[in-house]
C-alpha positions in Angstrom: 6.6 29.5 17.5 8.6 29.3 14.4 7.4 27.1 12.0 9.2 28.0 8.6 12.5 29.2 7.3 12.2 32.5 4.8 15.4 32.3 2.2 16.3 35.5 -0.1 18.8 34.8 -2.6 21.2 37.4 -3.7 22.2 37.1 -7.6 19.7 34.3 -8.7 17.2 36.9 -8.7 19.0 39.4 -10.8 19.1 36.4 -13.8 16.9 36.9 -16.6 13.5 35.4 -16.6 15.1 33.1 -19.2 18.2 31.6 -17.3 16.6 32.0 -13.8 14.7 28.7 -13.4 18.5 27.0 -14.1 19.5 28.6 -11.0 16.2 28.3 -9.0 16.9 24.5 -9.9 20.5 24.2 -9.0 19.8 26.5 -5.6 17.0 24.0 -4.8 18.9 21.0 -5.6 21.8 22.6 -3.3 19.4 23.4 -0.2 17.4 19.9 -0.7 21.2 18.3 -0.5 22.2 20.0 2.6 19.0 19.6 4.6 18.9 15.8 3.7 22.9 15.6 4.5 22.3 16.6 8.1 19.3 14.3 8.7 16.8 16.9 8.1 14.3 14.6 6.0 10.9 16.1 7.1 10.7 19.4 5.3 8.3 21.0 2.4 10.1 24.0 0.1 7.5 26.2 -1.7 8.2 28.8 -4.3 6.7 32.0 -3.4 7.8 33.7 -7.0 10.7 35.4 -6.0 11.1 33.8 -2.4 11.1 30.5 -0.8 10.1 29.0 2.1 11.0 26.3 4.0 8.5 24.8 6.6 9.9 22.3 8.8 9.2 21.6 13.1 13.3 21.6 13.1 13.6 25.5 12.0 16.8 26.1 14.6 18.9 23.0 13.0 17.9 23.6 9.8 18.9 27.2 10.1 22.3 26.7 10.6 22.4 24.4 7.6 21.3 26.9 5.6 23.2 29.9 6.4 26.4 27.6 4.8 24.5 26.9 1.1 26.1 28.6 -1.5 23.7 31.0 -2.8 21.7 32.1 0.0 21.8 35.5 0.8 19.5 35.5 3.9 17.8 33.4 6.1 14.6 34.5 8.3 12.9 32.1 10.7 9.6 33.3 11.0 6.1 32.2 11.8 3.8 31.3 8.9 -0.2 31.7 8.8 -3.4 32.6 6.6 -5.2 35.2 7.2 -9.0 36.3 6.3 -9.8 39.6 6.4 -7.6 42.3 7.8 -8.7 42.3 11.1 -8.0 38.6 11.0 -4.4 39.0 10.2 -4.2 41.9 13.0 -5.7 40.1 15.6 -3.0 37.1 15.0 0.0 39.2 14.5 -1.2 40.7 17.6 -1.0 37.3 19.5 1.9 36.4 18.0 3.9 39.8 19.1 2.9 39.4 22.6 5.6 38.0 24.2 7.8 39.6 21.9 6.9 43.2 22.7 6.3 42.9 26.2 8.2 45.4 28.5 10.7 46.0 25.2 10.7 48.6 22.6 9.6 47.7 19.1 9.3 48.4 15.7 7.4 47.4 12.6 7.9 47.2 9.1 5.6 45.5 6.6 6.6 44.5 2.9 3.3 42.8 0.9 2.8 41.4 -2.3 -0.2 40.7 -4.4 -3.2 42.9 -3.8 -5.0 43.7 -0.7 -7.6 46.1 0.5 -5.3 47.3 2.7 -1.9 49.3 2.9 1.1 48.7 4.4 1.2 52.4 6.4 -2.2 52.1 7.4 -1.5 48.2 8.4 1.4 49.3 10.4 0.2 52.1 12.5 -2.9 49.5 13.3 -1.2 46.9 13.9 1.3 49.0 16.3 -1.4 50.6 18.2 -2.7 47.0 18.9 0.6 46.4 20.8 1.6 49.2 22.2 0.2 49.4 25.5 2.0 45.4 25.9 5.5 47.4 25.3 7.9 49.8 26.4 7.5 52.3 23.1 8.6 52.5 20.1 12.2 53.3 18.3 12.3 52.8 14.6 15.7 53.2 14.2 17.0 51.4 17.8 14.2 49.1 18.7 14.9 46.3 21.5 13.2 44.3 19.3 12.1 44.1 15.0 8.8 42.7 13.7 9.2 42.1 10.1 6.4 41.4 8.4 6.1 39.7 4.9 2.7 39.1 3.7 2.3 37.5 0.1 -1.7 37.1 -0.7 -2.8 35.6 1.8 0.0 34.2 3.9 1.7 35.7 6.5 5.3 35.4 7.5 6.1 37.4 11.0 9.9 36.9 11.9 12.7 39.2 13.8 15.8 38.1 12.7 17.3 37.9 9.3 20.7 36.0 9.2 23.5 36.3 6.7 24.3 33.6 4.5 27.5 32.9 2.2 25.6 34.5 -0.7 27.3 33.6 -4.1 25.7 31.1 -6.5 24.8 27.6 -6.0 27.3 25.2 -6.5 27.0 23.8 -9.7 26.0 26.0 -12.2 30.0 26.7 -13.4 32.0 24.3 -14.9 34.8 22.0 -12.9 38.1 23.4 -11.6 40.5 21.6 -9.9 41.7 23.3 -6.7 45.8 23.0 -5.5 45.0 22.1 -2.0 47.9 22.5 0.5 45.1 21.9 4.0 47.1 25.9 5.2 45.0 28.6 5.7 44.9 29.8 1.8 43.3 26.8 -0.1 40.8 25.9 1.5 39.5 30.3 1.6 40.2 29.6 -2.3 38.3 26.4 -2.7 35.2 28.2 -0.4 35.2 31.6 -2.7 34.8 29.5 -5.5 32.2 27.0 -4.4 30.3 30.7 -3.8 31.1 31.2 -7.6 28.4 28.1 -8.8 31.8 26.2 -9.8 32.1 22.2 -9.6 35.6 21.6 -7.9 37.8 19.0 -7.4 41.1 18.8 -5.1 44.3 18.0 -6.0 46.8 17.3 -3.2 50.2 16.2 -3.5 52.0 14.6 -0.7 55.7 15.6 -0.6 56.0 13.8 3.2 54.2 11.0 4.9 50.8 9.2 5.8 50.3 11.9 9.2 50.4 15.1 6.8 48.1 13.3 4.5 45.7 12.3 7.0 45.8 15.8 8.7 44.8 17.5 5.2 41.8 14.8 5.1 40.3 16.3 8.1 40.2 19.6 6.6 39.1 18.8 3.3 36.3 16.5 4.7 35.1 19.3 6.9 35.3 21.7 3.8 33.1 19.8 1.4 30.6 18.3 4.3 29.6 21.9 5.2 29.7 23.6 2.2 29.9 21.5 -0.4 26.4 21.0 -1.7 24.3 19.8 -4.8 28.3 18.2 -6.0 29.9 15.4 -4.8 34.4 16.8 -5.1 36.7 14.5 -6.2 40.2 14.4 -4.3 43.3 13.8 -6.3 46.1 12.0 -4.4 49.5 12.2 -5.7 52.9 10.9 -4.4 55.1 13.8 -4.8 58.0 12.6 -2.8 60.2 11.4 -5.7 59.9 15.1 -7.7 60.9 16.8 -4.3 64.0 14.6 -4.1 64.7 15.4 -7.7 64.3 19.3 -6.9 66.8 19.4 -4.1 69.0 17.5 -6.3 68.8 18.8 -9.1 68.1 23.1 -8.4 70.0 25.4 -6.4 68.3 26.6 -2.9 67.1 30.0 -4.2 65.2 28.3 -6.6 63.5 25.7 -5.6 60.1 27.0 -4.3 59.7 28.4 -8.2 60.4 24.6 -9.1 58.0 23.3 -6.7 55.2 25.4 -7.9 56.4 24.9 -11.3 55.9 20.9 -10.9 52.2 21.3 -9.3 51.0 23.3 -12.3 52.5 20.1 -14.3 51.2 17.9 -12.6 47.6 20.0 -12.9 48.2 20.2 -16.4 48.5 15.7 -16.4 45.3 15.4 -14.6 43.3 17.9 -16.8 44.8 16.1 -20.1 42.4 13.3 -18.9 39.7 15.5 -17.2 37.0 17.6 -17.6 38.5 20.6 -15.6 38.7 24.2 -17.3 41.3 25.7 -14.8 43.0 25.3 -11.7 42.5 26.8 -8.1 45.1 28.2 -6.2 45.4 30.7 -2.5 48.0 32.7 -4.1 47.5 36.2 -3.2 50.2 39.1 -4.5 53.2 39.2 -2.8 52.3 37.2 0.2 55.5 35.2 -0.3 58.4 34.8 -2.6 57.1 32.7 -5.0 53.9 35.2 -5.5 55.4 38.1 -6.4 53.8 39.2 -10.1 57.0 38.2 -11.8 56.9 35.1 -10.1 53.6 34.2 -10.4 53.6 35.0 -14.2 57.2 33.4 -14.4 55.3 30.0 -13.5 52.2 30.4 -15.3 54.1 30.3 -18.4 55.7 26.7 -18.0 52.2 25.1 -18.2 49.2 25.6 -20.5 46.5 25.4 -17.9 44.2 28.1 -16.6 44.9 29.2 -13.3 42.6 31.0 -11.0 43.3 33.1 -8.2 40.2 34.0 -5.7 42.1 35.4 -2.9 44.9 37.4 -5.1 44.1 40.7 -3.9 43.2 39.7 -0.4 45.1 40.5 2.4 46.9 37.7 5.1 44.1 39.3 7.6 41.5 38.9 5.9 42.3 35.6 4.3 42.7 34.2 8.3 39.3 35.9 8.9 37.8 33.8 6.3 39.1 30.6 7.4 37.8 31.6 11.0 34.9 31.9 9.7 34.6 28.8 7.7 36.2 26.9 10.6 39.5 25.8 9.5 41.5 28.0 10.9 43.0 26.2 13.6 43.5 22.9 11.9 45.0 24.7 9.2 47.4 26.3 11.8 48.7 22.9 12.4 49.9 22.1 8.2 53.3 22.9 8.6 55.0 24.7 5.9 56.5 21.5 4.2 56.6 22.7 1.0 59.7 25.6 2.5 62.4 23.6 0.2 64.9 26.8 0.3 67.9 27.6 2.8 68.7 31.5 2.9 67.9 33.9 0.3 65.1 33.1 -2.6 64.6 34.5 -5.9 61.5 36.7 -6.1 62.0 38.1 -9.8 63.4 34.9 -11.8 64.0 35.7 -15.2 64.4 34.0 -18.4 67.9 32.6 -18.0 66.3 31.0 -14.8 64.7 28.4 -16.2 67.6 26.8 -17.5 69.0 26.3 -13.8 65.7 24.5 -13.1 65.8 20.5 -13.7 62.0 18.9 -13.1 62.1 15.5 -14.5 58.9 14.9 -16.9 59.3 11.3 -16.6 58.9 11.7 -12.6 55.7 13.7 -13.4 53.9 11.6 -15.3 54.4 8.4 -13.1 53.1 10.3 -9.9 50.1 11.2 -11.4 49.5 7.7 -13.6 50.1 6.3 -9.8 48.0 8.8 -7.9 44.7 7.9 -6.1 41.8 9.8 -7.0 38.9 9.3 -4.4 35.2 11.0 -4.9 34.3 12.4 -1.8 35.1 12.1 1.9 38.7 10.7 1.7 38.9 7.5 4.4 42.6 8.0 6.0 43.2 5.0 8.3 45.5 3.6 10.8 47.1 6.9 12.1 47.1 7.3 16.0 45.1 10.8 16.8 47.1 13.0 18.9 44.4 12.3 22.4 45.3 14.0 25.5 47.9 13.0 28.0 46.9 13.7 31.2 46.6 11.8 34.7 43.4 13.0 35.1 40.0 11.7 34.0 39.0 13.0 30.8 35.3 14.7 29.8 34.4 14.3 26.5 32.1 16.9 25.1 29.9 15.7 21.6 29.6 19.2 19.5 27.6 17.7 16.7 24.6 19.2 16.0 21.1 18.0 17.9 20.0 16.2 14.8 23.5 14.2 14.1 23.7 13.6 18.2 19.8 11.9 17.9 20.5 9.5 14.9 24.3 8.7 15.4 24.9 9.1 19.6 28.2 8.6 20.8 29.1 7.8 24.7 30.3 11.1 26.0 29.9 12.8 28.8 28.4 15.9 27.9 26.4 17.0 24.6 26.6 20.4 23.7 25.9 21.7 20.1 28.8 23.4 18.1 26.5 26.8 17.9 26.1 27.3 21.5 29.4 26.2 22.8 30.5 29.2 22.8 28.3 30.5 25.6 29.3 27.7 28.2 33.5 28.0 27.4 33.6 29.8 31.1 32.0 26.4 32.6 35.4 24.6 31.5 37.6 23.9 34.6 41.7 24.7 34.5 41.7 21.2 36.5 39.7 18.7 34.2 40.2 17.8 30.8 38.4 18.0 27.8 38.1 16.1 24.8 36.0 17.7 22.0 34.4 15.2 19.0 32.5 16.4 16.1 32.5 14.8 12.3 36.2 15.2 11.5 37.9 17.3 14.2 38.0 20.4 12.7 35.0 22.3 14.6 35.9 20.2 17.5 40.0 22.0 17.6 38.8 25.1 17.2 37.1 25.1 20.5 39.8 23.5 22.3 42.1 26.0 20.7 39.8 28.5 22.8 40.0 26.6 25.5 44.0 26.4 25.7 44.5 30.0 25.1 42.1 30.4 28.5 45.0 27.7 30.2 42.5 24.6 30.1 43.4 21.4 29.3 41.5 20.5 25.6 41.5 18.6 22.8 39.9 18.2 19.6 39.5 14.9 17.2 37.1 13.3 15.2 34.6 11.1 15.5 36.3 7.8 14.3 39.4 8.9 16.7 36.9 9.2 19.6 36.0 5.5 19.0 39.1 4.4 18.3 40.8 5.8 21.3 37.7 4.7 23.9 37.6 1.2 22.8 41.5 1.1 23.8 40.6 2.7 26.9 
């Protein structure tokens, strides 16, 4: 029945009439990007003056599109008509509410704007009598289920659900930071809360072991910018930090060195923004969460550079930081970084002082040649030739496609089963304990999180990307 998407944004609409057509732009340009991005091509966006609709005959994919755009408060899918005169409109709400009122308890509530020879308390009680004797009652406060009405001249919108979005701004409308991105739990929370903030951001990731950890952060940051990256195209900074980490366990005693390692990534921020157009970098740091984020820390490093740094998540707490990257669904990839940047061997200094800098050695020269050497990519970041991690097993394995409908109709892969990400999550009893499972979506990050599920529940499951699903099937 649903043949149009209602959006409410949350700040845009607190802008002055002066400013508020640069956001209206920039939040158009960002839902116009993500519909397109997931092969949503047939759709028309009107501006309602203050609300927009979206009317599309893919309202469920499109839906769970929108509910990741930065800048989107709320979604409603709802059904869309005209209506001439009030007995009109009553007579089609009427036919529209039938199946959704019948044996259930209901409730109404009606917001208009424009003028009409009507009321919206006299509307309601009509429009509820009309109904009634099709349902089980009505409960205003507990209803089984909620017709929202939103007529605006003379269009109708009837819908039942209104879904959360991010909220925020649309990306864009800040100026460019560059993000420290370490692929743990912590960045990519950080790089989310500020793509909610309107800013442009870029990644900067510096590889202090081999071509596996790199290609194990691509999967995250791919999946971070795909789905909620919209209306910018990142940039991903790529430096070989091997050398400096070398130089640190030389050259500084153990207590010291996560201080120096932090040290060295705001220097080698502070290169890259020499040359760029960045007003500040991005970091997960929250207070206290580890050594090195203590206040005295964290102001102890701050002062070696001269960049800007930014700190989204610094009052958050661990929990609520994993909640977040649950939410976003990088949790359990993230799970898998290890913790290669823990450079010290038995007690760390949490307060260094002034003295302290003189016991730490960072060679400038080392610095400046990692990041005149580094490899700076603009958007999704192409790691090849590393093996995926595929399951062993004797027996036969099902593999289960979890990209969307829309992405499973214009790119379909030969798996056995095809089940959308969204409603996966009411079939996870119909997994065996004696089969096993290989999950696929865009870049293995969705696609772990279920087979995470799966293992806790003693199944056999695994999660990669699409490219690894080929790879490994042509072998077999």
């Amino acid at each position: 029945m649903d043949n149009c998407i209602l959006l409410r944004y949350g700040e845009v609409g607190l802008k002055s009439n002066r400013t508020r057509p640069f956001f209206e732009r920039k939040y158009l340009l960002a839902i116009k990007d993500a519909l397109k991005r997931n092969y949503i091509d047939d759709f028309k966006i009107d501006n309602l003056g203050g609300r927009f609709v979206i009317y599309t005959n893919k309202v469920n994919d499109a839906s769970e599109v929108l509910i990741r755009v930065s800048g989107i408060q709320s979604i409603s899918p709802a059904y869309s008509f005209k209506f001439s005169p009030k007995e009109d409109l009553i007579k089609k709400v009427k036919k529209a509410s039938e199946k959704l009122v019948s044996d259930k308890i209901f409730s109404i509530s009606i917001r208009r704007v424009g003028k009409h020879d009507f009321n919206s308390i006299d509307l309601t009680k009509e429009i509820g009598s009309s109904i009634y004797n099709l349902s089980k009652g009505v409960n205003l406060k507990n209803p089984d289920v909620a017709i929202h009405l939103e007529i605006r001249k003379d269009d109708c919108f009837l819908f039942t659900k209104i879904i959360d979005g991010v909220g925020g701004l649309p990306t864009g409308i800040s100026d460019k930071v560059l993000c420290l991105f370490s692929g743990g739990i912590d960045s990519p929370v950080a790089a989310f809360e500020m793509m909610k903030r309107g800013s442009k951001i870029d990644f900067l990731f510096v590889n202090i072991m081999d071509e596996k950890l790199l290609y194990d952060i691509s999967k995250i940051y791919n999946f971070l910018i795909t789905k909620y990256c919209f209306g910018y195209e990142p940039r991903i900074y790529v430096v070989d930090g091997k050398k400096i980490i070398e130089q640190i366990k030389k050259d500084v005693e153990s207590s010291l060195r996560q201080i120096a390692y932090k040290i060295a990534l705001y220097k080698i921020s502070e290169e890259i923004i020499k040359e760029s157009k960045h007003l500040a970098i991005v970091t997960g740091e929250a207070l206290a969460q580890k050594s090195s984020q203590t206040l005295e820390s964290l102001l102890f490093i701050e002062k070696q550079s001269s960049v800007h740094v930014l700190r989204p998540l610094i009052c958050f707490d661990k929990i609520d930081i994993m909640k977040k990257a649950r939410f976003l669904g990088t949790f359990s990839m993230s799970e898998k970084i290890k913790e290669y940047c823990n450079l010290s061997s038995g007690p760390v200094t949490t307060a260094p002082k002034k003295n302290d800098l003189n016991k730490i050695t960072l060679s400038q020269e080392l610095i400046v040649s990692a990041v005149k050497n580094m490899i700076v990519t603009k958007g999704i970041l192409d790691v090849k030739n590393v093996k995926p991690a595929c399951l062993e097993c004797s027996s036969e394995i099902v593999s289960v496609d979890i990209r969307s409908v829309e992405i499973q109709k214009k790119i379909p892969l030969k798996t056995s089963l095809n089940i959308p990400y969204s409603k996966i999550w009411d079939h996870l009893d119909e997994f065996e304990k004696n089969n096993s499972y290989l999950f696929v979506c865009e870049f293995g990050v969705l696609s772990e999180n279920v087979a995470f599920a799966l293992k806790k529940k003693g199944v056999n499951a695994a999660g990669i990307s699409v490219r690894d699903f080929e790879n490994y099937f042509k072998k077999k």
